[in-house]
Every structure is written in C-alpha cells, then in structure tokens.
Backbone bond lengths (Angstrom), bond angles and torsions (degrees), N, CA, C in turn:
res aa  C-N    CA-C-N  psi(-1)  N-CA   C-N-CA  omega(-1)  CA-C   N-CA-C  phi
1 X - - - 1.464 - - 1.526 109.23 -
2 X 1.260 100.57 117.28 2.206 105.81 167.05 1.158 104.09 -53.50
3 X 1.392 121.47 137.81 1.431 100.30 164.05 1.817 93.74 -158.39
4 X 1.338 111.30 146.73 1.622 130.66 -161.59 1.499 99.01 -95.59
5 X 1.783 133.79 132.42 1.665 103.61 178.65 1.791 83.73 -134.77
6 X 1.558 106.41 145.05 0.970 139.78 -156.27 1.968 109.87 -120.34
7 X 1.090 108.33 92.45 1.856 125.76 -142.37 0.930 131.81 -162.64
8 X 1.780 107.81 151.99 1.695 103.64 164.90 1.295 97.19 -119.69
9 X 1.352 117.13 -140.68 1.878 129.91 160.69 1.515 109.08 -62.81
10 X 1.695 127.32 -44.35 0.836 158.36 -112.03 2.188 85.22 -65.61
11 X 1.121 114.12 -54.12 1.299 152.21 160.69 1.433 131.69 -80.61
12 X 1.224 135.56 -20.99 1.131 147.24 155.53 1.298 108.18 36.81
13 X 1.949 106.11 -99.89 1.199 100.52 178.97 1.794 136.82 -39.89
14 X 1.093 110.71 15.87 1.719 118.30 -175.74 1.795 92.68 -92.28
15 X 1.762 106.94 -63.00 1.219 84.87 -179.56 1.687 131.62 -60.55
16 X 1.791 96.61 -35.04 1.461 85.58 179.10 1.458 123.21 -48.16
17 X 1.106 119.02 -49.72 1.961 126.52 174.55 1.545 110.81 -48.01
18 X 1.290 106.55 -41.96 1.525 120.96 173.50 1.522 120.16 -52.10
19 X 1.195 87.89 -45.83 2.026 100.74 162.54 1.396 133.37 -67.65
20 X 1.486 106.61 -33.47 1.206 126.28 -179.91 1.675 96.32 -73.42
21 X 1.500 118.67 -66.34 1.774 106.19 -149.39 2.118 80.26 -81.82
22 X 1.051 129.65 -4.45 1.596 95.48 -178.71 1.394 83.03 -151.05
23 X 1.842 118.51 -152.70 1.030 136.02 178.06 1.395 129.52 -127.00
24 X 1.254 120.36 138.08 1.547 124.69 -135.45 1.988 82.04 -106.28
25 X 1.188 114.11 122.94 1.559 103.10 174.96 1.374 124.06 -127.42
26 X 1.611 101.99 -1.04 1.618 121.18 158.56 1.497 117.52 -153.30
27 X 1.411 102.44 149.48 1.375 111.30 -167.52 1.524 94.33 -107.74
28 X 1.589 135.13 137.34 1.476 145.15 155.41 1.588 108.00 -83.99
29 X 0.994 151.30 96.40 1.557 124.43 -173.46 1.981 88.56 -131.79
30 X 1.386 98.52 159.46 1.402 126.88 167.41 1.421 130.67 -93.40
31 X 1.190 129.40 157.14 1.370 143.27 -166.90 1.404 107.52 -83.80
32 X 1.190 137.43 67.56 0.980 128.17 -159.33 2.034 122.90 -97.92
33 X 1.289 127.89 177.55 1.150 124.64 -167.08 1.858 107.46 -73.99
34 X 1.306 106.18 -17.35 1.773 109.73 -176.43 1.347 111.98 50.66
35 X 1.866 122.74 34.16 1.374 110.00 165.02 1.623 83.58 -140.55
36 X 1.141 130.45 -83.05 1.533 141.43 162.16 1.698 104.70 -17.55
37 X 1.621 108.62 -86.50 1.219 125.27 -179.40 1.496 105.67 -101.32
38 X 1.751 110.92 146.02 0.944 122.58 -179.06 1.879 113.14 -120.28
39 X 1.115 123.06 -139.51 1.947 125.57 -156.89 1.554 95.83 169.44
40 X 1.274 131.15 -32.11 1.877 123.68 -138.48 1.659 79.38 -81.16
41 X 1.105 122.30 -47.31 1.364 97.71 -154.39 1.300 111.43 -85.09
42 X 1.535 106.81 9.00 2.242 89.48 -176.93 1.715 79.22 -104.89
43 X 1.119 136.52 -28.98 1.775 141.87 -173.16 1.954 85.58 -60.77
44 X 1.048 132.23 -46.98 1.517 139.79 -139.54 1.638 87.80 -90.40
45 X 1.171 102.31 -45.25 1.730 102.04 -177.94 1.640 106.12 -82.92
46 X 1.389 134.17 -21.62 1.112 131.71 174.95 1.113 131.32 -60.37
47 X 2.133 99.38 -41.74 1.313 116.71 -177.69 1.819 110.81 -69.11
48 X 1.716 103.23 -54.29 1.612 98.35 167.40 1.408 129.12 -58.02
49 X 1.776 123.59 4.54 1.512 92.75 161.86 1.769 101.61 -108.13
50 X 1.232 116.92 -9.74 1.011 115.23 179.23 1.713 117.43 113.39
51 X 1.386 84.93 8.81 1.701 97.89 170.86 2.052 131.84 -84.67
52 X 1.354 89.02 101.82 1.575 90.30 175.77 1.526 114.93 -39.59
53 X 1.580 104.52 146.55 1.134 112.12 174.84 1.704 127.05 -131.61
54 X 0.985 105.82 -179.01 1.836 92.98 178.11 1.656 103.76 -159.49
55 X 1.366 98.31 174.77 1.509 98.80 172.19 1.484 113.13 -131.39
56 X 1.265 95.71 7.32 1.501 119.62 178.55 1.739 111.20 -65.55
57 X 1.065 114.46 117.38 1.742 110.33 163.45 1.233 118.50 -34.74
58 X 1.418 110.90 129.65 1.627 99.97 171.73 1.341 117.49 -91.87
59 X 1.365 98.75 150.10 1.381 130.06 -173.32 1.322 104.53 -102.75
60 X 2.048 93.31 171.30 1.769 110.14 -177.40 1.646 84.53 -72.78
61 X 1.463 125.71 -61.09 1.575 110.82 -170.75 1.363 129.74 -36.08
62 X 1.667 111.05 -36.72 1.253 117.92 178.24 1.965 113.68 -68.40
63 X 1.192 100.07 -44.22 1.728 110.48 165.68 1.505 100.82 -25.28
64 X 1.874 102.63 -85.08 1.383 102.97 170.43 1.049 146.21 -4.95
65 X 1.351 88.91 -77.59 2.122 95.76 171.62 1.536 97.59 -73.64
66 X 0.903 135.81 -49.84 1.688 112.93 -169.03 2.140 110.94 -43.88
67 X 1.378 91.47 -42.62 1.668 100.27 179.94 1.548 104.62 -83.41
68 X 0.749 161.12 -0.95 1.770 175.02 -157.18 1.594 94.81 -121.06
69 X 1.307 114.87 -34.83 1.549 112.24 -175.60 1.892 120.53 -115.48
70 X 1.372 81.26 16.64 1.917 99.30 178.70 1.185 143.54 65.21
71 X 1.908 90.51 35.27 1.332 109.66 178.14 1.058 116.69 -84.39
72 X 1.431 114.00 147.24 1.458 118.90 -163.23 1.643 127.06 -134.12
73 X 1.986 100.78 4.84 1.065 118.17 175.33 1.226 123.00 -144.43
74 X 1.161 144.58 115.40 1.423 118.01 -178.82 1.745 107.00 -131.61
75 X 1.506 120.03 107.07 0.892 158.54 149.48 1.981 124.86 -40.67
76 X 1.534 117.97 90.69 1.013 89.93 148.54 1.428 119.29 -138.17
77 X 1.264 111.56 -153.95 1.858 129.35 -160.05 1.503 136.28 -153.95
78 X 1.467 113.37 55.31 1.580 99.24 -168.07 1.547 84.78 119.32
79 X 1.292 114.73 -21.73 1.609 105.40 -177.77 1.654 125.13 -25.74
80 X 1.352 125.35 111.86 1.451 107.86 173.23 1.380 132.47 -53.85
81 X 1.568 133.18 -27.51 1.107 136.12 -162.03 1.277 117.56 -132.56
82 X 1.260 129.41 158.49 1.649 128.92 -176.22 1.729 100.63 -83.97
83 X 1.342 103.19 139.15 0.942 146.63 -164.07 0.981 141.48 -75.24
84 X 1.948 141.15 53.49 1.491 121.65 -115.50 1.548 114.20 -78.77
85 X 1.241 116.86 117.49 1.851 114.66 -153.25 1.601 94.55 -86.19
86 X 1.537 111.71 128.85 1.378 123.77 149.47 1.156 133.77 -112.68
87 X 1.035 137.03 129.83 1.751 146.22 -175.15 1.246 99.17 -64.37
88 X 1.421 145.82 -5.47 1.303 134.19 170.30 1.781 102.60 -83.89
89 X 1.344 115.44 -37.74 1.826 98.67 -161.55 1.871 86.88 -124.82
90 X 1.482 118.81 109.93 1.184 139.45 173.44 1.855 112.71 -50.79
91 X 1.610 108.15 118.13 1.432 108.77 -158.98 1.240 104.52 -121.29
92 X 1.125 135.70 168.09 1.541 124.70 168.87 1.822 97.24 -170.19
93 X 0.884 139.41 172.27 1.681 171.73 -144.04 1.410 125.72 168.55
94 X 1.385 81.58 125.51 1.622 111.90 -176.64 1.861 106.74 -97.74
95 X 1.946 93.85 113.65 1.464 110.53 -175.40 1.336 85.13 -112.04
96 X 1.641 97.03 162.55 1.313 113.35 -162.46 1.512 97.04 -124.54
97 X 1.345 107.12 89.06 1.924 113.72 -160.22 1.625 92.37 147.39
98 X 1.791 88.09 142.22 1.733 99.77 -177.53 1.798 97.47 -84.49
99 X 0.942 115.58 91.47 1.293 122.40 141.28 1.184 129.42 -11.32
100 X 1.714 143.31 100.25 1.375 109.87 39.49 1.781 104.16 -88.14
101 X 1.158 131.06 -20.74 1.463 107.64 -179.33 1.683 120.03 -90.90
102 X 1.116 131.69 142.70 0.916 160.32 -106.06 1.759 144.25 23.09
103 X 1.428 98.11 71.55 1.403 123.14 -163.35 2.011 85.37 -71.14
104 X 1.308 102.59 145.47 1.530 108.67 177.50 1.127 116.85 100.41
105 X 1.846 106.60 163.15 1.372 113.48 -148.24 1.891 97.47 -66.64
106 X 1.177 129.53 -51.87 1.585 144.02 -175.47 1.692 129.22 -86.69
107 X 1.655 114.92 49.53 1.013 83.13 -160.04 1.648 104.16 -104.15
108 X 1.554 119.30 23.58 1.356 114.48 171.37 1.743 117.14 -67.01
109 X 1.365 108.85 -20.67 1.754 102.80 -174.47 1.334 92.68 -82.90
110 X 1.792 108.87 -26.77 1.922 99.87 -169.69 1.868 107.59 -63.61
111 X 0.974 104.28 -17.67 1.634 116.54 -175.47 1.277 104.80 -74.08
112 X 0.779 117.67 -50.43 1.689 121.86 -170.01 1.815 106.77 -91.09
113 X 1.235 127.48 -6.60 1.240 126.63 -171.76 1.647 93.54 -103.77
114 X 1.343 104.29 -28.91 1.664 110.85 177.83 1.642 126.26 -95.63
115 X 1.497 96.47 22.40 1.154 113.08 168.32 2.003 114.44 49.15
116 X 1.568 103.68 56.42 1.531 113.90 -166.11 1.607 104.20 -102.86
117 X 1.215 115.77 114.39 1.428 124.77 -169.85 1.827 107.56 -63.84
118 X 1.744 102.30 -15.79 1.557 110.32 -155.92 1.523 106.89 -136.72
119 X 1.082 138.38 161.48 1.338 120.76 164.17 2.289 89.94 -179.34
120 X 1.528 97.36 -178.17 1.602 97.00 -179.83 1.335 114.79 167.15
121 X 1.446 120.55 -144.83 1.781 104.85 -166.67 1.602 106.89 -115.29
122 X 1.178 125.23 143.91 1.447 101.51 154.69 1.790 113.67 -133.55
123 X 1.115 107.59 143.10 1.687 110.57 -168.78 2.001 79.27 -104.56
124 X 1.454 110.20 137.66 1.436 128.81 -176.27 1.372 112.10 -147.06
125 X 0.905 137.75 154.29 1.635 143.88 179.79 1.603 96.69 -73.50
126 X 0.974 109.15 141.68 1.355 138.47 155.25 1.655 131.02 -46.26
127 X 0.996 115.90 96.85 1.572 127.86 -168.77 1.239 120.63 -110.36
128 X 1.258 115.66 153.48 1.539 114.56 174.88 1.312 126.32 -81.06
129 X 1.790 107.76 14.91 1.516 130.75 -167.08 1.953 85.18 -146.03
130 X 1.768 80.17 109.22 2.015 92.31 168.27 1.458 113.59 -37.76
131 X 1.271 110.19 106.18 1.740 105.77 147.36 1.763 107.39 94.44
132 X 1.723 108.29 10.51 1.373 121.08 -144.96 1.636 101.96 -95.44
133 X 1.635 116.10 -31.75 1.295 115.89 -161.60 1.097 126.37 -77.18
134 X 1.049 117.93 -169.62 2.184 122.35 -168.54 1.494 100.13 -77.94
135 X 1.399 105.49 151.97 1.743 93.25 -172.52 1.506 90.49 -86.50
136 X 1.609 112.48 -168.21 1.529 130.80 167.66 1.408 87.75 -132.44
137 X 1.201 127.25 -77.90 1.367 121.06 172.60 1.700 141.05 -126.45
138 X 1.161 127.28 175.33 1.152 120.57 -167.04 1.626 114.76 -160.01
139 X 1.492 100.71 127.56 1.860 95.33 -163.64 1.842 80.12 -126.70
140 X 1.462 104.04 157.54 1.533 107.70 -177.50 2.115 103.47 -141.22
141 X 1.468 99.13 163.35 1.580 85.26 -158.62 2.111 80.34 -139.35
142 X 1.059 122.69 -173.15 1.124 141.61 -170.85 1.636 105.59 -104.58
143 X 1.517 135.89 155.39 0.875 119.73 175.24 1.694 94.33 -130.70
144 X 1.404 123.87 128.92 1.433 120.87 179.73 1.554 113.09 -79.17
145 X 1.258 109.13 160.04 1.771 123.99 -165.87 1.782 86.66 -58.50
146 X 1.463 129.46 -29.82 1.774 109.93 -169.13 1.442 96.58 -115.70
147 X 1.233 136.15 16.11 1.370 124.77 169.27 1.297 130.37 -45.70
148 X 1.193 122.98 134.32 1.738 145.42 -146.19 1.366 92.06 -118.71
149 X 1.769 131.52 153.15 1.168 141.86 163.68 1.733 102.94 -58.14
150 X 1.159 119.29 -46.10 1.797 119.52 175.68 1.552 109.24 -58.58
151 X 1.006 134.80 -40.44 1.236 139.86 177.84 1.607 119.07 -93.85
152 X 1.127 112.73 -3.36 1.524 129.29 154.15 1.396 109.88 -85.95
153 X 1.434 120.44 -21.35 1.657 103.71 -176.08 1.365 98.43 -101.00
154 X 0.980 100.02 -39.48 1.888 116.91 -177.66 2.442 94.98 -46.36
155 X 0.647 113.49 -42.38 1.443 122.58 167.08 1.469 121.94 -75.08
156 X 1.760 120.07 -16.22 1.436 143.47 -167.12 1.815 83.32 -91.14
157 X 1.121 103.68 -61.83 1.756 123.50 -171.28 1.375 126.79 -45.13
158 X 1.494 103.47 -37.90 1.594 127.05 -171.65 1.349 100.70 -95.58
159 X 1.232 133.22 2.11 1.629 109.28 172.32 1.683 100.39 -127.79
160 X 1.598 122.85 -3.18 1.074 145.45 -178.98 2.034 102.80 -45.58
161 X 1.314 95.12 -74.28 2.130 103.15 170.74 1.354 106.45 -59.24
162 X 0.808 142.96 -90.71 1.817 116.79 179.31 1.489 120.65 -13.69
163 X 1.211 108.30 -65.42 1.733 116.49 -167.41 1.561 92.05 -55.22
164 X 1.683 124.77 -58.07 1.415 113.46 -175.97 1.304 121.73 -63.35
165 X 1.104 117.76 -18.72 1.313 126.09 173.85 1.632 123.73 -56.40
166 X 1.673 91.93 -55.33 1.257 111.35 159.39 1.705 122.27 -63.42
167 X 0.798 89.57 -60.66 1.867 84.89 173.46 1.589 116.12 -47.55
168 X 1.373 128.99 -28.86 1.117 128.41 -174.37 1.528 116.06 -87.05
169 X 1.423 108.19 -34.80 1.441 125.70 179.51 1.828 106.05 -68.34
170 X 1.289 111.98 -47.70 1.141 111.55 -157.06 1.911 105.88 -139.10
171 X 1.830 95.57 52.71 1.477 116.82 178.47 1.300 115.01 -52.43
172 X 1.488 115.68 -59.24 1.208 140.51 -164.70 1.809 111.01 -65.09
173 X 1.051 121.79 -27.91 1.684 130.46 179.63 1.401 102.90 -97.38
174 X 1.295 109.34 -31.42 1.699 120.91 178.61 1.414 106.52 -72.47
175 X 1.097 125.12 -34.05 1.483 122.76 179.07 1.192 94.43 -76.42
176 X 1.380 123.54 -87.07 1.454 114.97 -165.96 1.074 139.04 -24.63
177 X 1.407 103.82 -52.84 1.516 110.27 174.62 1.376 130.47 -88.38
178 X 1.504 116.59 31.84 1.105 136.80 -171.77 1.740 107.91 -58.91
179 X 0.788 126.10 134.13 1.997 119.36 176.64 1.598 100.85 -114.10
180 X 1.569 101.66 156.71 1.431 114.74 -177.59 1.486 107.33 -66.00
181 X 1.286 127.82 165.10 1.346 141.37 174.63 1.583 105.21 -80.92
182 X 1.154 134.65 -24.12 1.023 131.73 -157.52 1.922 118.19 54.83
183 X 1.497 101.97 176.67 1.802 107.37 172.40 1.703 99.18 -28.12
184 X 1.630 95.62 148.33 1.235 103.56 163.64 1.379 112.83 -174.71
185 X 1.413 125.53 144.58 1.677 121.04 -177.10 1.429 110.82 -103.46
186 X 1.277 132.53 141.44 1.432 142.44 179.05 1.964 99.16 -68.78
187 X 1.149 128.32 126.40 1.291 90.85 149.48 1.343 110.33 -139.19
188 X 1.510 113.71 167.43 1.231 140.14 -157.43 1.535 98.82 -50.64
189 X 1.808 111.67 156.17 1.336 105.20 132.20 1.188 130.94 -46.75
190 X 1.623 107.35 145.20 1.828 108.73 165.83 1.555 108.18 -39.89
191 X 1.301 148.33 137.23 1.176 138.18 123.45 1.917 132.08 -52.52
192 X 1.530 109.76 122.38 1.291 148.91 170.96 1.733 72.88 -4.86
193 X 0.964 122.10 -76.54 1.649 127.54 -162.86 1.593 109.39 -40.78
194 X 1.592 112.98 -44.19 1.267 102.87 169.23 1.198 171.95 -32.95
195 X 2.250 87.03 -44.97 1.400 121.73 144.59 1.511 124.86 -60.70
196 X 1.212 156.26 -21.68 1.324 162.68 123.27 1.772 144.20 -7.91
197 X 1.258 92.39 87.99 1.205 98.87 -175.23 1.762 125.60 -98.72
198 X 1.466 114.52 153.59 1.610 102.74 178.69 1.979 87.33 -149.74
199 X 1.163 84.21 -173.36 1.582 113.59 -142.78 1.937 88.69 -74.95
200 X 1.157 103.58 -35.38 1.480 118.90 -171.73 2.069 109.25 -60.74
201 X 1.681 106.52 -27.22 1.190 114.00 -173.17 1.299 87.64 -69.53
202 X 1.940 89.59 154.77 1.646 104.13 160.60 1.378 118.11 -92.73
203 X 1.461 130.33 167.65 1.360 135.53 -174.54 1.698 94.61 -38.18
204 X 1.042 108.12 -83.22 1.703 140.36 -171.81 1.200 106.72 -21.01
205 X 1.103 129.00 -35.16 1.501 156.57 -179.87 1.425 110.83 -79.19
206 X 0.973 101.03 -91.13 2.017 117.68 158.21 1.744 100.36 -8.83
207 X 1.653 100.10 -76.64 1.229 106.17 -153.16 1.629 109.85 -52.86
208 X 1.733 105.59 -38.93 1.462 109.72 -167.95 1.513 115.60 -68.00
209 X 1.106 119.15 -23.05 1.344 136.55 -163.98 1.820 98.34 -75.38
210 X 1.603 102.43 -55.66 1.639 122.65 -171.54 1.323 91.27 -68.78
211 X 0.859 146.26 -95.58 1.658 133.85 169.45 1.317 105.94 -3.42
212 X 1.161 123.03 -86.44 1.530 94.55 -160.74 1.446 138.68 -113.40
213 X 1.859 83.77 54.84 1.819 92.08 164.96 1.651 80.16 -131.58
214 X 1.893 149.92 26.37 1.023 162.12 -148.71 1.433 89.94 -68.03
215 X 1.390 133.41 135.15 1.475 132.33 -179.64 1.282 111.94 79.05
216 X 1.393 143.30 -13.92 1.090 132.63 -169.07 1.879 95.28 -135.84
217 X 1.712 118.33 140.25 1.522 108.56 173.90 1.661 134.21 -42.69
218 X 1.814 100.03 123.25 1.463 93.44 150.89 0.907 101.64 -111.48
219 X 1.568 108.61 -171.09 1.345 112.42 -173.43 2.027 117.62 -142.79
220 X 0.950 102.81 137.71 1.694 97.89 -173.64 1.446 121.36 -127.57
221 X 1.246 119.42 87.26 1.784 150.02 166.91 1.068 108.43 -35.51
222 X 1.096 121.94 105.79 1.686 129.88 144.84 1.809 128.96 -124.38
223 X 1.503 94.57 116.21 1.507 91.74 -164.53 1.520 119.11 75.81
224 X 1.064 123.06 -131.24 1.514 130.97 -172.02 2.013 97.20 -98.84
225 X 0.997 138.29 -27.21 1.090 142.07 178.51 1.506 113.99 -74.46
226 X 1.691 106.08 150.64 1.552 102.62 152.58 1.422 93.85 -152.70
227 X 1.659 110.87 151.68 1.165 142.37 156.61 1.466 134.21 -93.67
228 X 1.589 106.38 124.32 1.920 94.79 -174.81 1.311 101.38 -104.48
229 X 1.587 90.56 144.68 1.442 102.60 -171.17 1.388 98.00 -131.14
230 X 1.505 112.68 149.35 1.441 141.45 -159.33 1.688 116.33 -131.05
231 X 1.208 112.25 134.00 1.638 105.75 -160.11 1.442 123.40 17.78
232 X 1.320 100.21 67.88 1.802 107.11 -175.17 1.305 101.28 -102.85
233 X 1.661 127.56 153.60 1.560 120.29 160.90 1.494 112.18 -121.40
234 X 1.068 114.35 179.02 1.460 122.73 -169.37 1.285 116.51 -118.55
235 X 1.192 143.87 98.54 1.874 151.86 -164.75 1.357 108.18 -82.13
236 X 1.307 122.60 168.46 1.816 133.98 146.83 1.571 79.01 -91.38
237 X 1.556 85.84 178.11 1.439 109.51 171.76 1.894 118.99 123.27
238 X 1.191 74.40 168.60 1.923 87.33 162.07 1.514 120.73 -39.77
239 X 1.383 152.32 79.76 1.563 134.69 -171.83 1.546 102.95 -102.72
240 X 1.417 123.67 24.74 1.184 103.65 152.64 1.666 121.39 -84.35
241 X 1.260 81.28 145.57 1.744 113.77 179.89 1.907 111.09 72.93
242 X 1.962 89.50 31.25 2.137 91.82 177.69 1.269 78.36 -89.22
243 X 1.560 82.63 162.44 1.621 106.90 177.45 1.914 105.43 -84.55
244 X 1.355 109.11 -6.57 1.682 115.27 -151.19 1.798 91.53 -144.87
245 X 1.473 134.33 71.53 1.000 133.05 -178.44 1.345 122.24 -64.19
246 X 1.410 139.92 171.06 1.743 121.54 138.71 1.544 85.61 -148.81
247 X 1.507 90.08 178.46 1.527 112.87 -176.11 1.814 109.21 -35.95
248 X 1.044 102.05 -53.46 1.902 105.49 -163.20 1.570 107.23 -123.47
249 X 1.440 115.38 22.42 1.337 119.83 163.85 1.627 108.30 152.43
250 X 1.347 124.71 -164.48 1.262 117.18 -135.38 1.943 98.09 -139.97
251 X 1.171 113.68 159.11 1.987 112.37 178.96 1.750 108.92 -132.11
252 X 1.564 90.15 134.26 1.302 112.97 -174.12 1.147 117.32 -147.79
C-alpha cells in the first residue's frame, strides 16, 4: 500500500510501522521548535526510503499528485494543519484520546488535568471538522494516579505498531465499517495561564498541572519574577528554606 504520512516525532512509531506493512512515498512534516518538539526522525526515515519531503502545508495540488502517483493512503499524526479532505484518496489521523472527547490539537495534558483514570488512541477518517470523523479503530490504556504527559505518550507509542499494522493489513473492512463518533466538544488549547504556578497553590494542584505539561515549560511567579521549570514535581512536607514554596509543601 502507497501511503503519504503527515508528522512530526510527536508519534513516530506510527510512521515507522507505516513503513514496515506498506510504503511511505511522502513525508508532510512541520516547522517545529527542535527542543520541545522535534521532525529528524520522521525526515531521517523519509530520507532512507527515498521519500520526498516538505514542510510546506498541504494543499488540494499536492492531493493531486499524491493520487496521480497511486497513493492510496494518507495518514497523519500530530499534524499541524487541517487537511484538505477528498473522497478520491482515503485519509484518516491518529489522535491520541478516545474520541469523541478530546477533540483538539492537546488533549493529553487535558486528560491528566481532568483527572481521567483512562484515556488511548483513535485512528478516524479525516474531516473537514478537527478530530470529527468515524473511527476505524480504537485501543485504550489506563492512566495512573501520578501520570506525566512523557509517560502518557510513552503508552500513546506502544500500541501505535499494532494499530498500524492493523490498519494496513485489514484497510478495506476498517474503512467500511468505520462508526460515527457520536456528540463531542472541541476543546481549546491549555491557556499560557495554565502553566503557572505561585506559592498560594496547593501540592495537589502543583503536582497535576507539572505532570501534565511534564517536558515542556511551567512556570512559577513570585512577586515581579517568574521561573521556568522543566520536569519539576510538587511534595507535602517541610518548605522551609525551598526555593519554590506552595500552600502545603514545596517543587523541585
């Protein structure tokens, strides 16, 4: 099976599996920050099969030539941009959330900020409404009482080669029998405010927040200052003499 993948690292293992059961013959990738988010490794796998790549948004022209050149799948993951959907070349995206709730680009920190015991993948057709289409499939994983956004993807990752595996083996029954998502709400990025911590938060608070933006900046205000902090956690305890206080204990 041809198939076009539309990506950063963010997901990785999708394309690698993607390579394995078929052949990868264009790469979609984004401009990304190269410290947070990365590109090298779906560009790194692009270059060894010999698949052009771009960082260019895709277009209806690009559709074209992908179907003009006998593509027959187009796959993405983390994709930044909407997607222009045609009924000639069969599309679908892999969200990282059971579908229908968590519609939007981020919703692994929304999982963990919303206190979700469960969460998992769903691969869905491609719509002209983010995150909107019929699934094909759907695998779901447990979420532990201290789960971290790194250890939420790290669980996103591990069921990623199976599911493609499956999708590639058994496209044709997978499409068809695709079912609606039913109701569902879009929701926002976190707001900048989200990441933000002060002395007044409680641990419980602290902790949930640091979890799940884990690898990527929060930030903790005191006075006229703020400090970003990076895989930090949040304790009970003694906080005299922390450098990073809160109400009922202290972050380090």
């Amino acid at each position: 099976m041809k198939i076009a993948y539309a990506g950063f690292d963010l997901m990785y293992p999708a394309m690698e599996a993607l390579s394995q059961a078929g052949e990868i013959v264009r790469l979609f990738t984004c401009r990304v920050d190269g410290v947070y988010e990365t590109c090298d490794k779906v560009i790194g796998l692009a270059k060894s099969v010999g698949a052009p790549y771009t960082f260019d948004r895709i277009t209806r022209d690009d559709i074209d030539t992908l179907i003009e050149a006998g593509c027959e799948l187009l796959v993405s993951a983390g994709y930044y941009y909407l997607i222009p959907v045609d009924d000639r070349l069969p599309m679908v995206n892999i969200h990282p959330s059971l579908l229908p709730y968590g519609r939007g680009a981020w919703p692994m920190p929304l999982a963990i900020l919303d206190g979700l015991t469960g969460s998992g993948v769903t691969v869905h057709k491609t719509e002209r409404g983010f995150d909107t289409g019929d699934i094909l499939l759907q695998k779901s994983f447990s979420l532990s009482s201290d789960e971290n956004l790194e250890s939420f993807m790290d669980k996103v990752n591990s069921l990623l080669p199976s599911m493609m595996t499956e999708l590639i083996s058994d496209f044709e029954r997978l499409w068809n029998g695709r079912r609606p998502q039913g109701e569902g709400e879009y929701q926002a990025q976190p707001d900048p405010e989200d990441h933000v911590l002060t002395a007044c938060d409680t641990v419980e608070y602290a902790d949930r927040v640091l979890r799940a933006f884990y690898g990527f900046p929060c930030y903790y205000r005191v006075d006229d200052s703020v400090v970003e902090l990076i895989r930090a956690r949040a304790y009970k305890g003694d906080k005299q003499d922390k450098e990073y206080p809160l109400a009922d204990g202290y972050i380090c």
